[in-house]
NUVEX-215078 format. One record per residue (C-alpha): residue number from 1; residue in three letters; chain; x, y, z. Coordinates in steps of 0.02 Angstrom, whole numbers. Layout:
<rs>
   seq   type   mol        X        Y        Z
   NUM    ALA     A        X        Y        Z
...
</rs>
This chain:
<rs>
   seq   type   mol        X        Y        Z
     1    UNK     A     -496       65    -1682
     2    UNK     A     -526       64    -1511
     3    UNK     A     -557      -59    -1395
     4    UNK     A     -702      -25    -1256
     5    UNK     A     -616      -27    -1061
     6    UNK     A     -702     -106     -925
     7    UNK     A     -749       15     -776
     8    UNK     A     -635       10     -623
     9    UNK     A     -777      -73     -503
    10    UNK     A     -774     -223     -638
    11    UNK     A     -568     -229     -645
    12    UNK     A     -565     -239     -476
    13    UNK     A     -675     -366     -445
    14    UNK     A     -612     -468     -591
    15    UNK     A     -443     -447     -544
    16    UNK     A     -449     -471     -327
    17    UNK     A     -313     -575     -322
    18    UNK     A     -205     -523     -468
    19    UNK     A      -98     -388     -528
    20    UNK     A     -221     -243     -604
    21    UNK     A     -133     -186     -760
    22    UNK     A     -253      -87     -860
    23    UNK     A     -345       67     -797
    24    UNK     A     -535      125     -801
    25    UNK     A     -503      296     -867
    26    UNK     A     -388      279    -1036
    27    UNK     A     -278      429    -1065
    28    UNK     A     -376      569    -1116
    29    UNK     A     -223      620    -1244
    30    UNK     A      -48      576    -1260
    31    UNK     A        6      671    -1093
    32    UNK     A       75      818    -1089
    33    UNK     A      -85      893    -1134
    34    UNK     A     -119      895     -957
    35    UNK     A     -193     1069     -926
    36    UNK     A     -191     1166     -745
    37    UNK     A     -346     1249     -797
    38    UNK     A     -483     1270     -652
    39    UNK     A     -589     1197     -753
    40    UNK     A     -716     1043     -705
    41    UNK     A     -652      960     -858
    42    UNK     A     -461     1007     -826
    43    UNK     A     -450      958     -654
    44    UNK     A     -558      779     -708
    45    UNK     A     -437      750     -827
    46    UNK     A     -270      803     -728
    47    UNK     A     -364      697     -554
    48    UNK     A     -408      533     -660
    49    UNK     A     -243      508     -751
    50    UNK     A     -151      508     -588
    51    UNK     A     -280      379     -472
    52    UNK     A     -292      263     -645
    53    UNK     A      -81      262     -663
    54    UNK     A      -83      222     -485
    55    UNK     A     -199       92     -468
    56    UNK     A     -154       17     -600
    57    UNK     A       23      -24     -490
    58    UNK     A      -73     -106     -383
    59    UNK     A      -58     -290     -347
    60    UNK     A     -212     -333     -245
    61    UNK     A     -145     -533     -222
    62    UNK     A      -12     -443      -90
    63    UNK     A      -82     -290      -46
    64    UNK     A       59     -196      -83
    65    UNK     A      144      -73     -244
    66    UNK     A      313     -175     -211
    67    UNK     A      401     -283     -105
    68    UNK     A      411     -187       54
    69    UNK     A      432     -241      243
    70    UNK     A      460      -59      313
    71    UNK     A      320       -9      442
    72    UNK     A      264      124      378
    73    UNK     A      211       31      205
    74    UNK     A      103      -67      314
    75    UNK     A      -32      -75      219
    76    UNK     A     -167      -35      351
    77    UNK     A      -57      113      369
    78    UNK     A      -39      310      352
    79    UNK     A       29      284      186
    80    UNK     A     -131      196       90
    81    UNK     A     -232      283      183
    82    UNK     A     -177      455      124
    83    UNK     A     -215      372      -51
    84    UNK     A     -367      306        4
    85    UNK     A     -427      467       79
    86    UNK     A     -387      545      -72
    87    UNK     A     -490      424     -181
    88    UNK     A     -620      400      -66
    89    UNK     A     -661      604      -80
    90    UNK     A     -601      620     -254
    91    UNK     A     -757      471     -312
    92    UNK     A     -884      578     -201
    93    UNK     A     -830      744     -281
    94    UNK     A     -818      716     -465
    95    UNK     A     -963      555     -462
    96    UNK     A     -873      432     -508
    97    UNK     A     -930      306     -390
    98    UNK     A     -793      168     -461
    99    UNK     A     -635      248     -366
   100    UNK     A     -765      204     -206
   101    UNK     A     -750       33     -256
   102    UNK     A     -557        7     -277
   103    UNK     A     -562       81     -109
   104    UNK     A     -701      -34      -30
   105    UNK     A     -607     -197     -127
   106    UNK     A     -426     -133      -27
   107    UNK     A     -543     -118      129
   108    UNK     A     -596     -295      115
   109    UNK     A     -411     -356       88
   110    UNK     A     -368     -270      229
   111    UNK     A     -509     -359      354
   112    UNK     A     -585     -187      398
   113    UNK     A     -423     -184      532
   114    UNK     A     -315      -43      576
   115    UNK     A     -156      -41      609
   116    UNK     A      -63     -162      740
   117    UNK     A      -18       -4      881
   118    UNK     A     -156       41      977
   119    UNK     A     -115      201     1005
   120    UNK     A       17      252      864
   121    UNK     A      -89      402      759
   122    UNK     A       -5      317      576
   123    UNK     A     -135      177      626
   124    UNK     A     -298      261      628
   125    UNK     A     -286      341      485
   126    UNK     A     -362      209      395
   127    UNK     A     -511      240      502
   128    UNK     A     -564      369      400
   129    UNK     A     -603      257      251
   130    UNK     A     -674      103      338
   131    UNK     A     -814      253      446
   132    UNK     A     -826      330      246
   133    UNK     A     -875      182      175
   134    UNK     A     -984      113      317
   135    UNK     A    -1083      274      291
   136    UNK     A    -1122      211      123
   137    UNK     A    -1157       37      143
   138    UNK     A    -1196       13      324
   139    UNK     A    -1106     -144      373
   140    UNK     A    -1058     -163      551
   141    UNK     A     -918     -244      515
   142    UNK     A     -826     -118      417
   143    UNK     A     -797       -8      573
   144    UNK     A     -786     -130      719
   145    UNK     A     -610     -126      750
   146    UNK     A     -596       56      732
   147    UNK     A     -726       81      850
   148    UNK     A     -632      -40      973
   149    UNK     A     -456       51      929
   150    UNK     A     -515      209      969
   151    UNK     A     -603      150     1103
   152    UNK     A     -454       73     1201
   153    UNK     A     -374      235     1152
   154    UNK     A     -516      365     1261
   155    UNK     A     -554      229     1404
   156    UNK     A     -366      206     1426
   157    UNK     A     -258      364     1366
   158    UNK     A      -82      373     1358
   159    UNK     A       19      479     1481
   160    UNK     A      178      490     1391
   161    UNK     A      280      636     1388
   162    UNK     A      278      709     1217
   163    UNK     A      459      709     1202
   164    UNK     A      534      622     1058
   165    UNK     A      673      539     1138
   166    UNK     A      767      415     1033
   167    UNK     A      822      292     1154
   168    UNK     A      630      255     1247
   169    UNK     A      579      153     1110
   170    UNK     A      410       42     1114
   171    UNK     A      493     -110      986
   172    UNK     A      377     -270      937
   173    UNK     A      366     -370      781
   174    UNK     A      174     -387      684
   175    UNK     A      134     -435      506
   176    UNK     A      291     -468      475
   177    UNK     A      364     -297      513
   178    UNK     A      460     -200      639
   179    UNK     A      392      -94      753
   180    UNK     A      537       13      839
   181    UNK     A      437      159      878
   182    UNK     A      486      314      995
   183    UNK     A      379      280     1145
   184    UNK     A      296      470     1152
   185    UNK     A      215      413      976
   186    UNK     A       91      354     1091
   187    UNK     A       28      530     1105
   188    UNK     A       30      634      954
   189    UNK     A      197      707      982
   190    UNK     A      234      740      781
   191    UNK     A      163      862      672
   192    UNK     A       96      716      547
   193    UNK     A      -18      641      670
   194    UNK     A     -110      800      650
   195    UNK     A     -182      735      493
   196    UNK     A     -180      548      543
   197    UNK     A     -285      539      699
   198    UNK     A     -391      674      749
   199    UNK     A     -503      695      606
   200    UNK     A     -553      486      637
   201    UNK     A     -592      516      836
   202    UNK     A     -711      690      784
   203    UNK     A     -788      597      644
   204    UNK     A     -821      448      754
   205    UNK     A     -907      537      891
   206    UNK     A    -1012      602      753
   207    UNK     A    -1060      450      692
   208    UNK     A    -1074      389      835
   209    UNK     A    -1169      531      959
   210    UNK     A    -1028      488     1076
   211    UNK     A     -937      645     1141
   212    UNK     A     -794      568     1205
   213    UNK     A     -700      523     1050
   214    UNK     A     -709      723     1021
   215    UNK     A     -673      787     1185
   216    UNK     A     -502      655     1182
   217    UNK     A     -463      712     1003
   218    UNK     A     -494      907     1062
   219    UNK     A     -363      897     1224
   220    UNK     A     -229      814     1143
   221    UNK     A     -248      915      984
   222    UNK     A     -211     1074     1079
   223    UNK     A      -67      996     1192
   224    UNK     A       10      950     1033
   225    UNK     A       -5     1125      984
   226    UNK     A       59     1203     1139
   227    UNK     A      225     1118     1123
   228    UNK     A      254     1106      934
   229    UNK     A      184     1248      859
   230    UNK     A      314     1416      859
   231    UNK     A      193     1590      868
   232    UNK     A      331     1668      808
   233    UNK     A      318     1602      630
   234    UNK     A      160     1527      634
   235    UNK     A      223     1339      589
   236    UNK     A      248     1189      674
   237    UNK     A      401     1097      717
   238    UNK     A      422      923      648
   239    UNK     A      426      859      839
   240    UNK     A      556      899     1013
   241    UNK     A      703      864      919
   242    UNK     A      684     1006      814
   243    UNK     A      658     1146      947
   244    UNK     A      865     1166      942
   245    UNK     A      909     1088      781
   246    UNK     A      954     1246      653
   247    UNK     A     1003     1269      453
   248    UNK     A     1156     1303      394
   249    UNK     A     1089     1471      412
   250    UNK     A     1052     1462      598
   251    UNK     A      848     1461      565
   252    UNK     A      731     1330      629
   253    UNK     A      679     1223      509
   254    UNK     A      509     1193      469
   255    UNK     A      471     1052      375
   256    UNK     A      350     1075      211
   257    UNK     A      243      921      212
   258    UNK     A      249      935      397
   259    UNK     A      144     1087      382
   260    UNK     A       40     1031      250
   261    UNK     A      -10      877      365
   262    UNK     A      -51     1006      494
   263    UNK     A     -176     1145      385
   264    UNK     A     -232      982      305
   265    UNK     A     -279      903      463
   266    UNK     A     -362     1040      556
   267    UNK     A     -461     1058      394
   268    UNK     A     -515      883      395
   269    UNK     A     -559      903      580
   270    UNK     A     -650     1049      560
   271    UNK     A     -737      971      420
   272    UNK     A     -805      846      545
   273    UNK     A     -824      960      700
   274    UNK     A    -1013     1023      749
   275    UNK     A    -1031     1190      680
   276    UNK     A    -1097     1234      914
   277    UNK     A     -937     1141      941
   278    UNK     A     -833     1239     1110
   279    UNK     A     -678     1263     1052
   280    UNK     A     -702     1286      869
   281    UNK     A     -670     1454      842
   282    UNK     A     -481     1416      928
   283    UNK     A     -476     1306      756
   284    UNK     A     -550     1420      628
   285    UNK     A     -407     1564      716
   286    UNK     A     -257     1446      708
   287    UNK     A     -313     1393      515
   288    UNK     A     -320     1574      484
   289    UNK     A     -155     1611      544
   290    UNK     A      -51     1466      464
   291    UNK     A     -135     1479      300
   292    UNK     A     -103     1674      292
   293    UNK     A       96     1626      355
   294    UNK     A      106     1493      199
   295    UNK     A       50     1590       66
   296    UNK     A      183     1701      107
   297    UNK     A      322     1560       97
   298    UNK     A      244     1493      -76
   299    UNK     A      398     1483     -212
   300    UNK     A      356     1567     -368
   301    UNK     A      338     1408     -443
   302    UNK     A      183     1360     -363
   303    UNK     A      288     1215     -252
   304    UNK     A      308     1250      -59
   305    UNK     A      479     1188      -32
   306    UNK     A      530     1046       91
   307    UNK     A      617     1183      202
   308    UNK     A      482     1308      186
   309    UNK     A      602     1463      278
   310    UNK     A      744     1394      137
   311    UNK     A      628     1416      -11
   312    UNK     A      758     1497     -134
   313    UNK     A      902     1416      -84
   314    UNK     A      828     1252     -107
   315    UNK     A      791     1238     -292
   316    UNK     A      686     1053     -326
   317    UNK     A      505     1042     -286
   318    UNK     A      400      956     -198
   319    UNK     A      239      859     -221
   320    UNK     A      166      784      -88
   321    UNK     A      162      946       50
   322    UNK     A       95     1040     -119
   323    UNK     A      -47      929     -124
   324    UNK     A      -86      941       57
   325    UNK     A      -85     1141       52
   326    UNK     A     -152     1162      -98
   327    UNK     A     -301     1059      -29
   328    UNK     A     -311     1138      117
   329    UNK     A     -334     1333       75
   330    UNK     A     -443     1262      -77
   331    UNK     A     -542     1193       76
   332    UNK     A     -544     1350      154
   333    UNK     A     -581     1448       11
   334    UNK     A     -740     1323      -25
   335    UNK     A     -806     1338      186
   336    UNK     A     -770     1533      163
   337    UNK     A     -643     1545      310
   338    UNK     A     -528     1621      204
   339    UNK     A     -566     1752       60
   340    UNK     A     -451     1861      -72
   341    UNK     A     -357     1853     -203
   342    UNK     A     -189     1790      -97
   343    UNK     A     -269     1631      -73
   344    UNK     A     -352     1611     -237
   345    UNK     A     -180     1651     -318
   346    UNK     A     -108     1549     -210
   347    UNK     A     -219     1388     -245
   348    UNK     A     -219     1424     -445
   349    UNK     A      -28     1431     -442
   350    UNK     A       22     1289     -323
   351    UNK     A     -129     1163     -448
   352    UNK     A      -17     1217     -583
   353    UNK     A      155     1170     -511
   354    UNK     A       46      994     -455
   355    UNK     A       19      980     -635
   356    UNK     A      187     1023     -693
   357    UNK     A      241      862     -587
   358    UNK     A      120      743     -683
   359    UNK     A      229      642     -812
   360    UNK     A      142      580     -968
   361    UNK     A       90      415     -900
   362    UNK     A       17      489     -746
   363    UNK     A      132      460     -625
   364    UNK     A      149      603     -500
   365    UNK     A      350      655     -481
   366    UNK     A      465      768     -354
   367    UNK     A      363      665     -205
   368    UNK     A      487      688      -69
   369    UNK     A      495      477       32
   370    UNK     A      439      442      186
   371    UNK     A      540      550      317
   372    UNK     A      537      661      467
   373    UNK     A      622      831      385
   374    UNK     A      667      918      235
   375    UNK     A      742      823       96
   376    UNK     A      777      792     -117
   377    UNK     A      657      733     -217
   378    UNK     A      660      718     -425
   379    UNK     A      550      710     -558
   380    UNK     A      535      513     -543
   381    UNK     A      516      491     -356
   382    UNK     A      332      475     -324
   383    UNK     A      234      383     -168
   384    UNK     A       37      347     -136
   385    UNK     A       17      485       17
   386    UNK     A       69      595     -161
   387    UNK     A      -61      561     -237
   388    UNK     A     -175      536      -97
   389    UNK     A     -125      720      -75
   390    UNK     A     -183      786     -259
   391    UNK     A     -328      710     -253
   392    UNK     A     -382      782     -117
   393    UNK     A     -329      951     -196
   394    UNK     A     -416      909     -368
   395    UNK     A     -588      872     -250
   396    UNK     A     -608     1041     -186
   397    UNK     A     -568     1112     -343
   398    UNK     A     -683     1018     -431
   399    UNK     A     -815     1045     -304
   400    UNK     A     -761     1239     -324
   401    UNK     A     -777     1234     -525
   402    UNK     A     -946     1130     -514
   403    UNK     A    -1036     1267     -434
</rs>
């Protein structure tokens, strides 16, 4: 006998306050029927397994999946948001409007605040959901202090070099974490901010009319470009200190999820960019290029590997910059910018290795931890930008299969 589950919305509101330990989707099956069909029902039943495991983690009383005090677990920060980005587009593409609400309810325990740095990209990312979900409910409130943020940010810019020099630090205390941040992170001066930042300034000057929160987000995209990204090979470096850093076998190393924050990004900035926009061909031409360069350096297992030019010689997968390309040419694929049976291979292959990396329970494995180059993951390391990153995936394939 079974018993009946109450929807997510109802869980959530039920349990703000408490530990949520049951989820609003109940296992389909026993797990490892998991199936990396592109099917609408397949990728449902692959996309819901993984947001129910991991809300059900969560313990809304502290606003956090464990007892953590690093920064970047802040919980304003680039980490939930990549989950909440994720669930935010994964409720709009498959209908299920309760995943909107689990986000909304971690917006409220959050205040509708960024981050604490003003200028640090890993704190607007969050401004992505809080603009998302004003759209839907139209509460001033919700994006206030993002519009202030970003504000400060255009009206008084940063002229940092974009260096990443270890010893010109910007170090405070807030929340009750450390801040010991390399001061050029006041610019985007990392590959990851890519994905953090920009998309929230183009969406806001399109919420808002305002062209200025574009026109910021469009100069500093491209001066991160100029100095990180190598035309030779078509990637991005991590940031400066990787122009003369080599592996053991004297290459560059260009990190995986690096990249995938990168394609990822400029897809969610193009998804907000006016069609008449100036410079948006410059975008479509430098999507085209990376994505084309990628597919290439896709292991025949459907992972990109953390060291995408040390693919074979570095044999463990890994999740999260799989989600974030996988996503990303499944974008492209969906807007037409890219066509062919490379890509569609490409997507097919890399949703199967994704769900490969889903254990029974729904926990998504081989997510590489927070870090700045390539490195080990296993089957039970997981982290919310992971799944953030899969959902996204599963949306535009869903959207794709729907049609």
């Amino acid at each position: 006998m079974t018993t009946p589950q109450r929807s997510l919305a109802a869980l959530l509101t039920l349990g703000l306050g408490l530990g949520m330990a049951a989820c609003a989707h109940p296992p389909e099956s026993t797990g490892t029927d998991l199936s990396g069909e592109l099917t609408p029902d397949a990728v449902r039943a692959v996309a819901n397994r993984v947001a129910d495991w991991q809300l059900a983690q969560y313990d809304l009383k502290t606003n956090n999946f464990r007892e953590e005090e690093r920064a970047s677990e802040l919980p304003q920060g680039w980490v939930n948001a990549t989950l909440n980005i994720g669930l935010m587009h994964w409720a709009e593409a498959s209908g299920q409007p309760e995943y909107r609400t689990a986000v909304k309810h971690l917006s409220e325990v959050n205040q509708w605040q960024l981050g604490p740095r003003v200028y640090d990209a890993d704190d607007h990312a969050m401004g992505q959901v809080y603009i998302d979900l004003y759209r839907q409910y139209g509460k001033e409130h919700m994006i206030e202090n993002t519009r202030d943020v970003l504000t400060e940010v255009v009206e008084h810019p940063s002229e940092v070099d974009l260096a990443f020099i270890n010893d010109e630090r910007n170090r405070f205390e807030a929340d009750g974490r450390v801040f010991n941040d390399q001061k050029c992170r006041e610019r985007w001066c990392w590959a990851d901010a890519i994905f953090m930042a920009p998309p929230v300034f183009f969406d806001l000057s399109r919420l808002t009319g305002d062209p200025r929160y574009a026109e910021f987000a469009d100069q500093e995209f491209w001066e991160t470009t100029r100095y990180l990204f190598n035309e030779d090979e078509q990637l991005y470096l991590r940031d400066s200190r990787y122009f003369e850093r080599h592996d053991e076998a004297g290459r560059l190393i260009y990190w995986g999820r690096g990249n995938g924050w990168v394609l990822a990004g400029i897809a969610r900035i193009l998804a907000q960019m006016p069609e008449d926009f100036a410079h948006r061909e410059n975008y479509e031409r430098l999507y085209r290029s990376m994505a084309a360069r990628l597919v290439e350096l896709q292991h025949p297992d459907g992972n990109w590997r953390s060291s995408l030019l040390a693919d074979h010689e570095a044999p463990a997968p890994e999740s999260s910059g799989t989600g974030l390309l996988v996503f990303a040419l499944a974008w492209g694929l969906n807007q037409g910018l890219i066509e062919g049976e490379p890509y569609e291979d490409s997507v097919a292959l890399g949703w199967q290795a994704l769900v490969n990396a889903v254990q029974p329970s729904g926990m998504l494995g081989w997510v590489q931890q927070v870090g700045f180059a390539p490195g080990s993951a296993t089957e039970d390391d997981t982290q919310l930008y992971g799944v953030g990153a899969l959902l996204l995936a599963a949306s535009e394939l869903y959207s794709k299969t729907e049609r």
